[in-house]
BARO-590677 format. One line per 10 residues: number of its first residue (from 1); their letters; for each residue x, y, z of N, C-alpha, C. Coordinates in Angstrom, 3 decimals, decimal comma. Atoms other than C-alpha are relative to their C-alpha. Example, Ala and Ser with C-alpha at 12.3 -4.5 7.8 and 13.67 -1.06 7.14 Angstrom:
residues 2
1 = as = 0,890 -1,190 0,000 12,300 -4,500 7,800 0,900 1,200 0,000  -0,820 -1,190 -0,060 13,670 -1,060 7,140 -0,770 1,090 0,730
END
This chain:
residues 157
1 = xxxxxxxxxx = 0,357 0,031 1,397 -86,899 -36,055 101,030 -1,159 -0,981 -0,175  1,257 0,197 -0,067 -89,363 -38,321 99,656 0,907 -1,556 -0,067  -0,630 1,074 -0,475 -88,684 -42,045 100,342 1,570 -0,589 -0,089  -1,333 0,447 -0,277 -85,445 -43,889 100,097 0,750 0,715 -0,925  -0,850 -1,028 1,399 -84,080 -42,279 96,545 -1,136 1,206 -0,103  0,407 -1,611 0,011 -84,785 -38,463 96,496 -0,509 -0,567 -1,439  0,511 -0,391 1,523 -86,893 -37,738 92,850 1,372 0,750 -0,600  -1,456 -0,740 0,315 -83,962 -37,148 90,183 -0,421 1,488 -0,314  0,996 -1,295 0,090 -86,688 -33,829 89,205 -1,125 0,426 1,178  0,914 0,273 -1,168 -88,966 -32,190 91,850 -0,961 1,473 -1,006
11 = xxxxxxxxxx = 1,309 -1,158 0,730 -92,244 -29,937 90,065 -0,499 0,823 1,469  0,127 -0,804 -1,256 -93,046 -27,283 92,844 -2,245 0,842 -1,259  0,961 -0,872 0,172 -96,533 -26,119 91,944 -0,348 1,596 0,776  0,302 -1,169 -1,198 -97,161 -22,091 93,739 -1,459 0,320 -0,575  0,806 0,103 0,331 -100,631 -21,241 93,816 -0,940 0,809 1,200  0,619 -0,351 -1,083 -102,817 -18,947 96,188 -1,218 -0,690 0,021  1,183 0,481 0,050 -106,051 -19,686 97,709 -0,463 0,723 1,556  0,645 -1,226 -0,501 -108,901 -17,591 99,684 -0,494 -1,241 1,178  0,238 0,586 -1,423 -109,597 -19,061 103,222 -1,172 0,976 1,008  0,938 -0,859 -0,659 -113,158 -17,285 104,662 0,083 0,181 1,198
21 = xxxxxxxxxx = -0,393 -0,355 -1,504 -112,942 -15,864 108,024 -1,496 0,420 0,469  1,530 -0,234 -0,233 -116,263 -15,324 110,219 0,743 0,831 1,369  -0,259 -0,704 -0,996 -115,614 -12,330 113,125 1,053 0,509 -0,277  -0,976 -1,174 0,363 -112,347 -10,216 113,858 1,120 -0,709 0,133  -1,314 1,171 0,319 -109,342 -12,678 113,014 1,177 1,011 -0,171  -0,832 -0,787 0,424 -106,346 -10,474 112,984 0,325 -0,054 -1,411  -0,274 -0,301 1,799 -105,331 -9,555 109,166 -1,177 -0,802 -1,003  1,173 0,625 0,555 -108,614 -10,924 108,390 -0,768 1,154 -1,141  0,518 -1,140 0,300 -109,987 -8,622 105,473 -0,512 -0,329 -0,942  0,905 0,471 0,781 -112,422 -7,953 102,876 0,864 -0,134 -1,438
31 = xxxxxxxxxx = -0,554 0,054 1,311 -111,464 -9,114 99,076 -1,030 0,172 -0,784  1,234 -0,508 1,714 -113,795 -7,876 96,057 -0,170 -0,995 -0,798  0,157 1,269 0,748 -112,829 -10,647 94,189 -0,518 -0,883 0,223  0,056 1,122 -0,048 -113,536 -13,546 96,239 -1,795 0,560 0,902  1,453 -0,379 -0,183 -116,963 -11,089 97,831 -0,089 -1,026 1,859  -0,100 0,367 -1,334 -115,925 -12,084 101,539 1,670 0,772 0,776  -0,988 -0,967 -1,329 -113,690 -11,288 104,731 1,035 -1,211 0,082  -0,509 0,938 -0,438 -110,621 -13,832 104,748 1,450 0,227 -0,196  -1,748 0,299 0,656 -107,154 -15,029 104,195 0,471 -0,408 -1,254  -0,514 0,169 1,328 -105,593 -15,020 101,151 1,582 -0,638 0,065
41 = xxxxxxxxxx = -1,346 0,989 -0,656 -103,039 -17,790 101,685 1,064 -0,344 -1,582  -0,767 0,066 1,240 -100,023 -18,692 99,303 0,792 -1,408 0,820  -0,555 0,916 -0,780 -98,947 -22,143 98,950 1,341 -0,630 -1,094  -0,981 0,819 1,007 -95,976 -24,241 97,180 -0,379 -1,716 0,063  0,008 1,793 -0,020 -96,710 -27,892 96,609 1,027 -0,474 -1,025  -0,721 1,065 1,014 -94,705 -30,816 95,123 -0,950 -0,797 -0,968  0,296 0,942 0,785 -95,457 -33,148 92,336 -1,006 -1,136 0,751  0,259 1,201 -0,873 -96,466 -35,578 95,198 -0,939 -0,010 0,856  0,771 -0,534 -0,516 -99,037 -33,561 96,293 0,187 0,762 1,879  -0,770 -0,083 -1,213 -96,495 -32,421 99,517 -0,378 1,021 -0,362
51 = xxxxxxxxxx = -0,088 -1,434 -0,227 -97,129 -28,886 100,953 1,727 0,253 0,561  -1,219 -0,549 -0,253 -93,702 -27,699 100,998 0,360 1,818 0,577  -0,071 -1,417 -0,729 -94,202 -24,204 102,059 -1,192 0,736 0,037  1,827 -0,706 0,468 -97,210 -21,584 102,705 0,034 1,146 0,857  0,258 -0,601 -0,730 -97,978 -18,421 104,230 -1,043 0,798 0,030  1,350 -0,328 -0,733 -100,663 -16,726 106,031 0,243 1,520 -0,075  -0,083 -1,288 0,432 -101,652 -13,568 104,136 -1,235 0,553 0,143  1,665 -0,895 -0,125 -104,110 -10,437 104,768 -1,234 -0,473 -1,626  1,234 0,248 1,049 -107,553 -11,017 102,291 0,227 0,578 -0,740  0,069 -0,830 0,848 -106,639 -8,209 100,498 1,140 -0,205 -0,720
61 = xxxxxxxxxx = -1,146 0,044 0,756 -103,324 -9,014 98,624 0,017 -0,738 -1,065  -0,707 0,699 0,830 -102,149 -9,738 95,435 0,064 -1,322 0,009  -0,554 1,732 -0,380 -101,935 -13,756 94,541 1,026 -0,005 0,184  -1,620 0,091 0,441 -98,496 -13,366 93,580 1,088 1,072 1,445  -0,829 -0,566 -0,709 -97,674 -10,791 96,728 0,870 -1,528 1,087  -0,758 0,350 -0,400 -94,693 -12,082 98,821 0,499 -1,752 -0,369  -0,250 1,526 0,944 -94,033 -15,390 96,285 1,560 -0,102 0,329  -1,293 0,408 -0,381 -90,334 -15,063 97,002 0,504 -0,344 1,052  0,126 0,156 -1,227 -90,380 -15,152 100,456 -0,119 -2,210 -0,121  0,815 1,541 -0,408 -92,708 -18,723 99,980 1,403 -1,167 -0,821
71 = xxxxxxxxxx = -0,436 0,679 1,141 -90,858 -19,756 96,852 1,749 -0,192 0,000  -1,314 -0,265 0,333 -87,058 -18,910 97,002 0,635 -1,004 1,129  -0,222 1,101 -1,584 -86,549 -21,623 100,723 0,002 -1,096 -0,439  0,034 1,583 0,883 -87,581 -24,199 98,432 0,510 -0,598 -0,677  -0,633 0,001 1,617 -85,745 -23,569 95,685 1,250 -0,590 0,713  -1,242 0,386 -0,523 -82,675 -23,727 98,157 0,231 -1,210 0,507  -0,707 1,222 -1,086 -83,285 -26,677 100,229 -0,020 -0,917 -1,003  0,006 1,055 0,909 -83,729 -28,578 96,974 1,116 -0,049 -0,890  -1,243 0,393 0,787 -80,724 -27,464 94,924 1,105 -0,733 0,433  -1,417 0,907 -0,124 -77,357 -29,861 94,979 -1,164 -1,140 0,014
81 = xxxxxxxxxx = 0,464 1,209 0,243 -80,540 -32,557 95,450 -0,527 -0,598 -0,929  0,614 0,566 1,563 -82,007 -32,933 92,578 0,201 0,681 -0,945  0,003 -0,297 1,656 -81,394 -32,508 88,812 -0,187 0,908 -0,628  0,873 -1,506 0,287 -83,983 -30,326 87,979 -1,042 0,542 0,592  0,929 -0,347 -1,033 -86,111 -28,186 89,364 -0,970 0,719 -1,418  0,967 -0,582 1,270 -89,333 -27,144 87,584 -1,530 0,486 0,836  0,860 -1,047 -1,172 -92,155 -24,627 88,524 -1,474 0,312 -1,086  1,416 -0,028 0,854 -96,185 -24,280 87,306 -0,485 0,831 1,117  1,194 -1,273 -0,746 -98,541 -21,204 88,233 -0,722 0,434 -0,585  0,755 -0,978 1,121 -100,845 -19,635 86,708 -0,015 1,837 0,001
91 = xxxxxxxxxx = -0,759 -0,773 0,664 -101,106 -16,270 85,270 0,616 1,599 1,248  -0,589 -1,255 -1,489 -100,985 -13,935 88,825 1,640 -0,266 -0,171  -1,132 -0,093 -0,309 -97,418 -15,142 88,802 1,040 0,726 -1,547  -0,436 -0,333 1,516 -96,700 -14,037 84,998 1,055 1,052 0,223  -0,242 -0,987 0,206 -94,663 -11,273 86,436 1,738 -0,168 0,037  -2,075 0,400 0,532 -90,368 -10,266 85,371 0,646 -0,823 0,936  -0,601 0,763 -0,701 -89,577 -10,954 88,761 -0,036 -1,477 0,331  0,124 1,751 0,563 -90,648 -14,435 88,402 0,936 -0,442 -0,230  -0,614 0,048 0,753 -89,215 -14,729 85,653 1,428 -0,211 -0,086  -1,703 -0,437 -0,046 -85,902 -13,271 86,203 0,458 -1,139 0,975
101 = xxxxxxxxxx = -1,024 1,103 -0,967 -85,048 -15,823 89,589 -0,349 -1,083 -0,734  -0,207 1,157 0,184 -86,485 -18,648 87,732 1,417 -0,194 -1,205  -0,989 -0,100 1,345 -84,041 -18,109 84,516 1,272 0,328 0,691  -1,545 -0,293 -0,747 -81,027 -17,123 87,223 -0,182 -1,100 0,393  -0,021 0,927 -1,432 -81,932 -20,317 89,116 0,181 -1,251 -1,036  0,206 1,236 0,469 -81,914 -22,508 85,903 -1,336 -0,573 0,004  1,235 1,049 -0,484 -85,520 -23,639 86,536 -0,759 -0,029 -1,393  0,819 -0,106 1,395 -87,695 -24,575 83,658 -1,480 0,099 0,641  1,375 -0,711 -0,504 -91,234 -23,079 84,136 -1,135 -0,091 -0,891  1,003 -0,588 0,784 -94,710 -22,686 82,794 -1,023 0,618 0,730
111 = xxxxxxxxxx = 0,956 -1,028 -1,074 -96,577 -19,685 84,242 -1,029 0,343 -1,707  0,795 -0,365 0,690 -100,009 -19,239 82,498 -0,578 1,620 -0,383  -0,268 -1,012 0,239 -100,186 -16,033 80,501 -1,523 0,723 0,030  1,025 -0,505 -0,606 -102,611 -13,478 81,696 -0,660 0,043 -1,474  0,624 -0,504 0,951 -105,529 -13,141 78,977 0,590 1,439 -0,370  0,402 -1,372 0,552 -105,553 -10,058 76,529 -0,868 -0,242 -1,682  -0,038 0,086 1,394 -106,691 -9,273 73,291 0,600 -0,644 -1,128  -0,354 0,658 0,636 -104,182 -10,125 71,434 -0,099 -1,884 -0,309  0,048 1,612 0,377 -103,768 -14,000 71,943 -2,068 -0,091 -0,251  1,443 0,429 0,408 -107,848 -14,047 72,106 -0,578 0,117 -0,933
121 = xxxxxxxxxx = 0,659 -0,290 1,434 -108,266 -12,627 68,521 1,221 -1,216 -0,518  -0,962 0,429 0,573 -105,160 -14,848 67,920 -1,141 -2,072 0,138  1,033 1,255 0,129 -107,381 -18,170 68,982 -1,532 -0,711 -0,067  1,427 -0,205 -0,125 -110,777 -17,237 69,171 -1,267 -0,819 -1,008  1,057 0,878 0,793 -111,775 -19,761 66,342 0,009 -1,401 0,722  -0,037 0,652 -1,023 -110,704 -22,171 68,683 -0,732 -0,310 0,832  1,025 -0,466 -1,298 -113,189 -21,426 71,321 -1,094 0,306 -0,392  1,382 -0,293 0,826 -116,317 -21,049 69,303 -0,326 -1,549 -0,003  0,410 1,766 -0,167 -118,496 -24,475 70,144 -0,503 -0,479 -1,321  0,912 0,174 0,826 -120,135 -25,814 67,260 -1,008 0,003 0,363
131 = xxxxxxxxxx = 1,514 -0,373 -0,416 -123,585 -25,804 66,691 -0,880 -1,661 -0,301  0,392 0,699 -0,637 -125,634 -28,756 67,809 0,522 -0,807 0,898  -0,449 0,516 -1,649 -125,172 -31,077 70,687 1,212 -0,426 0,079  -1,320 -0,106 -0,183 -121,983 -31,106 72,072 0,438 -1,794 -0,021  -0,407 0,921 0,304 -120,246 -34,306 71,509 0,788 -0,390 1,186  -0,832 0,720 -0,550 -119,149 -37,150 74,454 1,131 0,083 0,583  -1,727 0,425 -0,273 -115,662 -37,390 73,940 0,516 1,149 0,356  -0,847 -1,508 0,093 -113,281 -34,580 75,132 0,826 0,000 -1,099  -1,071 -0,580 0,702 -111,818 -32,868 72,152 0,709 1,115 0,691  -0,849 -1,256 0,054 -108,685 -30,700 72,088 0,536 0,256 -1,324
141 = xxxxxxxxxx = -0,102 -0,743 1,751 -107,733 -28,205 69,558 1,651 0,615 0,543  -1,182 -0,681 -0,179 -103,840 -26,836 69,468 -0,175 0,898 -0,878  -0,495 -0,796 0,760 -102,463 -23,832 67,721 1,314 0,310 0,077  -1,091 -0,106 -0,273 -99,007 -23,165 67,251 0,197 1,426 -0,592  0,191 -1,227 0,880 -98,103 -19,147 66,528 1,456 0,573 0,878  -1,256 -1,169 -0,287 -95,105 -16,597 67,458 -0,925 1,136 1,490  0,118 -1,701 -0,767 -95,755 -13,709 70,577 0,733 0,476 0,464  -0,855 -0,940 -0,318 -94,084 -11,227 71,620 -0,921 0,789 0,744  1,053 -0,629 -0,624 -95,594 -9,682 74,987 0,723 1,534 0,054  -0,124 -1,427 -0,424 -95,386 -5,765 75,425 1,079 -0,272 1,060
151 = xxxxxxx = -0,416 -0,632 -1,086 -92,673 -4,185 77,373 -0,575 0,030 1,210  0,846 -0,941 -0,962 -93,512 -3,152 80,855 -1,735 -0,717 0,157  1,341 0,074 -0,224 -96,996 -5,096 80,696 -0,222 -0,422 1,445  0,235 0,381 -1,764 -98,772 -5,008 84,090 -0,295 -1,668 0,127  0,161 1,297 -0,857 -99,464 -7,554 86,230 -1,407 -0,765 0,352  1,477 0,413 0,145 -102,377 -9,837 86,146 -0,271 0,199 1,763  0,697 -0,322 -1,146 -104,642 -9,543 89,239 -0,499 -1,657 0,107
END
């Protein structure tokens, strides 16, 4: 665990990331998105910046393909040790099955929700800069509103 007293909470970040390949690397392949030949790796980190799990995926897959595999080992060797368990991704992982083991597993989560229309007409005054020079300091702007996502909506890419 992590030094003498385990964390009474452990934050698991999951998160892919594109690894370029130069020649014929087995499962080495091209991705459109990232406009090269590589690995499309999937990793789990801790709060603590610990790699806790990761695997070594063809270029061409899904962020979110084989997340249970990476994600569900972790989940285990950590329950009975700590408290709570809590999970951040962004929106590739938005999908039921997610969903569904984190809410069977107890876990409290925030997976970032794939753009659409809706929320973007819903904050879009938000996101409009003003007009002359941008100002120093970092502002932030909140909104607080109700959604309700579609049935059945696909799966972000």
């Amino acid at each position: 665990m992590h030094g003498r007293r385990p964390p009474r909470g452990i934050v698991l970040d999951m998160d892919s990331s594109v690894s370029p390949t130069h020649g014929e690397q087995e499962i080495s392949v091209w991705n459109g998105h990232y406009a090269c030949t590589c690995y499309h790796l999937l990793f789990v980190f801790n709060q603590f910046g610990d790699l806790e799990r990761s695997a070594l995926r063809p270029g061409n897959v899904h962020s979110a393909d084989g997340w249970d595999g990476v994600l569900k080992p972790v989940v285990t060797r950590y329950q009975g040790k700590v408290s709570r368990i809590y999970f951040r991704a962004d929106a590739a992982f938005a999908m039921p099955g997610v969903y569904e083991f984190l809410e069977a597993e107890r876990i409290k989560y925030a997976i970032r929700l794939p753009a659409n229309q809706v929320l973007q007409n819903r904050i879009g005054y938000l996101l409009k800069h003003p007009v002359g020079r941008p100002p120093n300091e970092v502002r932030r702007f909140h909104a607080n509103f109700t959604y309700q996502a579609e049935a059945g909506a696909s799966r972000a890419g």
